[in-house]
N, C-alpha and C positions, 0 to 999 in steps of 0.2 A: 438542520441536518449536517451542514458542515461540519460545525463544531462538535457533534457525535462522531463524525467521520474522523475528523483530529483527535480526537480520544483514544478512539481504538487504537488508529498508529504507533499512541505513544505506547500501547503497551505492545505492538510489533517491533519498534524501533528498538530496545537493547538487543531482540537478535542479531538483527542485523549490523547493527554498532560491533558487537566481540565479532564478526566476520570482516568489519572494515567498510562496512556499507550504512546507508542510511537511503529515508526516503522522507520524500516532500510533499505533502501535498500542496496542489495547483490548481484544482478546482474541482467543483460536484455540478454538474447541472444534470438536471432529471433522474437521478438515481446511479450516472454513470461516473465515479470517482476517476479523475484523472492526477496522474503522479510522478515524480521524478524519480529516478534512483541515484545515487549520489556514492560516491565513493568508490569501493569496490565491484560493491552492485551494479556499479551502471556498464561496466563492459565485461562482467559475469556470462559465461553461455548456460549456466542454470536462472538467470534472470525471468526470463518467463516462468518460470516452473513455481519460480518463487511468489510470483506478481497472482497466479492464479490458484495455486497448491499450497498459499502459508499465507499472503495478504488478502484475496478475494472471498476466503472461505471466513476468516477472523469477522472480515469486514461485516460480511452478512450476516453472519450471529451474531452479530454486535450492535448491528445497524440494520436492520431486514429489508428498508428502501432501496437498498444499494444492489443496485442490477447486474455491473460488470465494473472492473476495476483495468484502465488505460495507461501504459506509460504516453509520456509524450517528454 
């Protein structure tokens, strides 16, 4: 599942890159993707909006295990 997880991202990741951000993933256990943001992202105040309204929504149609998507 990770590695479906990583999948998806990468096709998340060039948004985020042309805004100066990026994202990592750090781990999956039980369906709950957890993730870094990096860049611009990470001190973003649209940062959540992003994590649940553009990555959590990709993730699940892409991966349908995927429960809930965490920064940390």
């Amino acid at each position: 599942m990770k590695e479906r997880v990583e999948q998806a991202l990468e096709s998340i990741r060039p948004a985020l890159q042309a805004d100066g951000g990026d994202i990592e993933l750090v781990d999956v256990v039980e369906g709950i993707v957890k993730v870094r943001l990096k860049g611009a992202c990470a001190g973003c105040p649209m940062s959540q909006f992003t994590l649940a309204h553009h990555v959590e929504v990709r993730l699940k149609e892409e991966v349908p295990e995927v429960v809930r998507v965490e920064p940390v």
